[in-house]
C-alpha positions in Angstrom: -21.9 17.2 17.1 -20.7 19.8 19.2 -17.0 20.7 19.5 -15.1 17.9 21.3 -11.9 18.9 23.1 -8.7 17.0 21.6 -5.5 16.6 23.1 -2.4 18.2 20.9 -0.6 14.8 19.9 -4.5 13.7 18.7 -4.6 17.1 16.8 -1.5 17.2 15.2 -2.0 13.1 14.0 -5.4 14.4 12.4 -3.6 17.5 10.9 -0.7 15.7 9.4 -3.3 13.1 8.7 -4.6 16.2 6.3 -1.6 17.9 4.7 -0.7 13.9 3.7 -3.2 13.5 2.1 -3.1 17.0 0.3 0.7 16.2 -0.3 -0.4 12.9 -2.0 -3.0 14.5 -4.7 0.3 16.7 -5.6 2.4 13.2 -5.5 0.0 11.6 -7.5 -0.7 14.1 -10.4 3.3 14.4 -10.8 3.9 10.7 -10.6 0.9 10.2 -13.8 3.6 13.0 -15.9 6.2 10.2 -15.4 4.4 6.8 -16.1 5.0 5.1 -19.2 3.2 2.2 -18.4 -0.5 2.7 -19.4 -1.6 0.1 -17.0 0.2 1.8 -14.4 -1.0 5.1 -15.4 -4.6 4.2 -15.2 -3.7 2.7 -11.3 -2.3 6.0 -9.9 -5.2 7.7 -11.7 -7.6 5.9 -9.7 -5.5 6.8 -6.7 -5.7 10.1 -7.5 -8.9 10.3 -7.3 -9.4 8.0 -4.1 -7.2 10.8 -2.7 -8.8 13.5 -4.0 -11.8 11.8 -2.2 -9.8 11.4 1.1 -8.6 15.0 1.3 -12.5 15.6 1.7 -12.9 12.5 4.3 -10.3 14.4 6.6 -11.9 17.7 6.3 -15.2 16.7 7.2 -13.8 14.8 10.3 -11.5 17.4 11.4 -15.1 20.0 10.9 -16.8 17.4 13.0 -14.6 17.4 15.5 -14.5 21.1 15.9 -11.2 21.8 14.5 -10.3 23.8 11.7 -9.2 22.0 8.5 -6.6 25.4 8.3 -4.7 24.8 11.6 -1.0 24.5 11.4 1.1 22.2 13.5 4.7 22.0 13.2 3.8 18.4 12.3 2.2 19.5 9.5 4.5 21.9 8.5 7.1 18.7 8.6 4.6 16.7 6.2 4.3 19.0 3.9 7.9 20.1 3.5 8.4 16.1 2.7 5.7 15.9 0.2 6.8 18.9 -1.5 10.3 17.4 -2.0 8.5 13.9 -3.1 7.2 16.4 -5.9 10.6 18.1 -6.5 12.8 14.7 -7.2 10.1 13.7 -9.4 10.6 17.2 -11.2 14.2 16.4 -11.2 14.2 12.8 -12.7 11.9 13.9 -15.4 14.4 17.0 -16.8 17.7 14.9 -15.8 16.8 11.1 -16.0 13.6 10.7 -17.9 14.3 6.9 -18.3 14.1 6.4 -14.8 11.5 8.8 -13.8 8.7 6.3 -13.3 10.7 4.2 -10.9 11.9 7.7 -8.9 7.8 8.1 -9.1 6.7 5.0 -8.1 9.4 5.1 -5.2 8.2 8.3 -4.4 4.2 7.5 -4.0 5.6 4.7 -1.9 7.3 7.1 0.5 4.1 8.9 0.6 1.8 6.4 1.3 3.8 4.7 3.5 2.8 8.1 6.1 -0.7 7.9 4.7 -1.0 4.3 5.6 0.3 4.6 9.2 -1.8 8.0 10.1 -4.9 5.9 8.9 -3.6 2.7 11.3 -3.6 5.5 14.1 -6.8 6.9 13.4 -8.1 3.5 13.7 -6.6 2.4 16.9 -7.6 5.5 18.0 -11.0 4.9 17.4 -11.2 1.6 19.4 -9.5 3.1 22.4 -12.0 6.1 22.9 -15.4 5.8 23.3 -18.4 8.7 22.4 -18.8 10.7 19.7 -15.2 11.0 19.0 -14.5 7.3 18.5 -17.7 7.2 15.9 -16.1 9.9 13.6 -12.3 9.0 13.5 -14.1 5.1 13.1 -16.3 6.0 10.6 -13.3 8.1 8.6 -11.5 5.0 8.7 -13.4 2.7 7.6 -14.1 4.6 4.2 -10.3 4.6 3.4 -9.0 1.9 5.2 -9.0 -0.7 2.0 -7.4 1.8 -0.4 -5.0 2.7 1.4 -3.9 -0.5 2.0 -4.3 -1.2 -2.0 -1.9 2.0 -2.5 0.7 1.3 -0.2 0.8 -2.5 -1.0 0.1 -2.6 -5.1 2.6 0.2 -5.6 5.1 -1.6 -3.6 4.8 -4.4 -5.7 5.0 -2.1 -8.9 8.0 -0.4 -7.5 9.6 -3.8 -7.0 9.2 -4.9 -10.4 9.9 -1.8 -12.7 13.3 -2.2 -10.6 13.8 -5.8 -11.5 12.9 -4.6 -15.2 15.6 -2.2 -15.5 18.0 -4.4 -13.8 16.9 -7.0 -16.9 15.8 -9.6 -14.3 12.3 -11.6 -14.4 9.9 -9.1 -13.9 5.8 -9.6 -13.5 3.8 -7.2 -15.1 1.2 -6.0 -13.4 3.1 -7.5 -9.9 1.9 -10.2 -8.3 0.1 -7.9 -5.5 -2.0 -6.4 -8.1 -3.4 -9.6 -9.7 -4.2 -10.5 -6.4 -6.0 -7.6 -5.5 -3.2 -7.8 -2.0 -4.9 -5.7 1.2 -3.3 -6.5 4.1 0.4 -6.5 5.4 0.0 -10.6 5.6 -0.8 -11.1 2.1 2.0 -8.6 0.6 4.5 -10.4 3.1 3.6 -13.7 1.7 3.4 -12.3 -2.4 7.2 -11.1 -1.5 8.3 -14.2 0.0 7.0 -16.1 -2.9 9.0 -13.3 -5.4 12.2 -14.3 -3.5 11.8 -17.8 -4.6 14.4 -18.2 -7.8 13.6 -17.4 -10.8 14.2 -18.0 -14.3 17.1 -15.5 -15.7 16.3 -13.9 -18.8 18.0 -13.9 -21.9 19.3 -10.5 -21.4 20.7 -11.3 -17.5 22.1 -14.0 -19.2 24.4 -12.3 -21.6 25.2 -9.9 -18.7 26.1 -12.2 -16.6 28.6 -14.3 -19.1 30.2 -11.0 -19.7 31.0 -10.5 -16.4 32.5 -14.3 -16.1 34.7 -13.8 -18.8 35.6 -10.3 -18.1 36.7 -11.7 -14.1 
């Protein structure tokens, strides 16, 4: 199509929209080094590659839309200053805390997707206010991504959420609840989380924990 005009706030979206998704292969290939769980490591394996995929998405788009995959906004350069130090705390919890270095990872790939996951709602309402050729590509983008992104975002919430309960020694579900039920939208992962808040059985080890801390008050 030929080159279509964008305004800077619609250029800058579409860039960060690129250098998060570029940050997140990087996320993603550091977070695998810190899983334990093989489940788990298979998951962000996938993801990686879904990314990998979506870096390509966004370049083709931006191409489409006339605008080159290389230009720098200070948006971007924001984006990927944040991913970078996504990477570097992962870095850190593997030398200086390995135990906890696949909760500091699977914390961190929530952080990321958590951007990734609102550029792409963006790029989608985008899409429905425009109209021409410019609404087809950023609607066509999203619609490629839009349900694994929202399997990202939402399953490793969920996993984050229960590898913390783990270490805590509280009732934990593994996989988590969103992943058994395959949770894609924001209704779905409120109502898995309101269903986790319910009370819960306390294992044997919270027990012991929690008696020690009666008799020690």
């Amino acid at each position: 199509m030929e080159s279509t005009p964008l305004e800077k706030p619609v250029q800058d979206l579409l860039c960060q929209a690129l250098e998060t998704e570029l940050g997140g292969v990087a996320v993603y290939r550091m977070a695998i080094l810190c899983a334990e769980d093989e489940e788990l490591k298979q998951e962000w394996q996938k993801y990686l590659e879904q990314t990998e995929r979506h870096v390509e998405i966004v370049r083709d788009m931006l191409k489409e839309l006339g605008l080159d995959p290389e230009t720098t906004t200070p948006g971007r350069s924001i984006v990927r200053d944040k991913g970078q130090a996504l990477v570097s705390a992962m870095r850190k919890a593997l030398k200086d805390a390995p135990d906890a270095a696949q909760v500091v990872a699977a914390e961190c790939i929530v952080d990321a997707e958590t951007k990734d996951h609102q550029n792409w709602e963006l790029i989608g309402e985008l899409s429905k206010g425009l109209d021409g050729p410019l609404a087809r590509v950023l609607g066509d983008a999203y619609a490629r991504v839009e349900d694994e992104e929202d399997e990202h975002l939402y399953h490793t919430r969920g996993w984050c959420r229960e590898l913390w309960l783990e270490s805590l020694d509280l009732p934990a579900e593994m996989p988590p609840p969103e992943e058994e039920e395959d949770v894609k939208t924001a209704v779905d992962a409120a109502r898995v989380e309101q269903k986790r808040k319910e009370p819960k059985r306390v294992t044997r080890a919270g027990k012991k924990r929690a008696t020690g801390a009666s008799r020690r008050g």
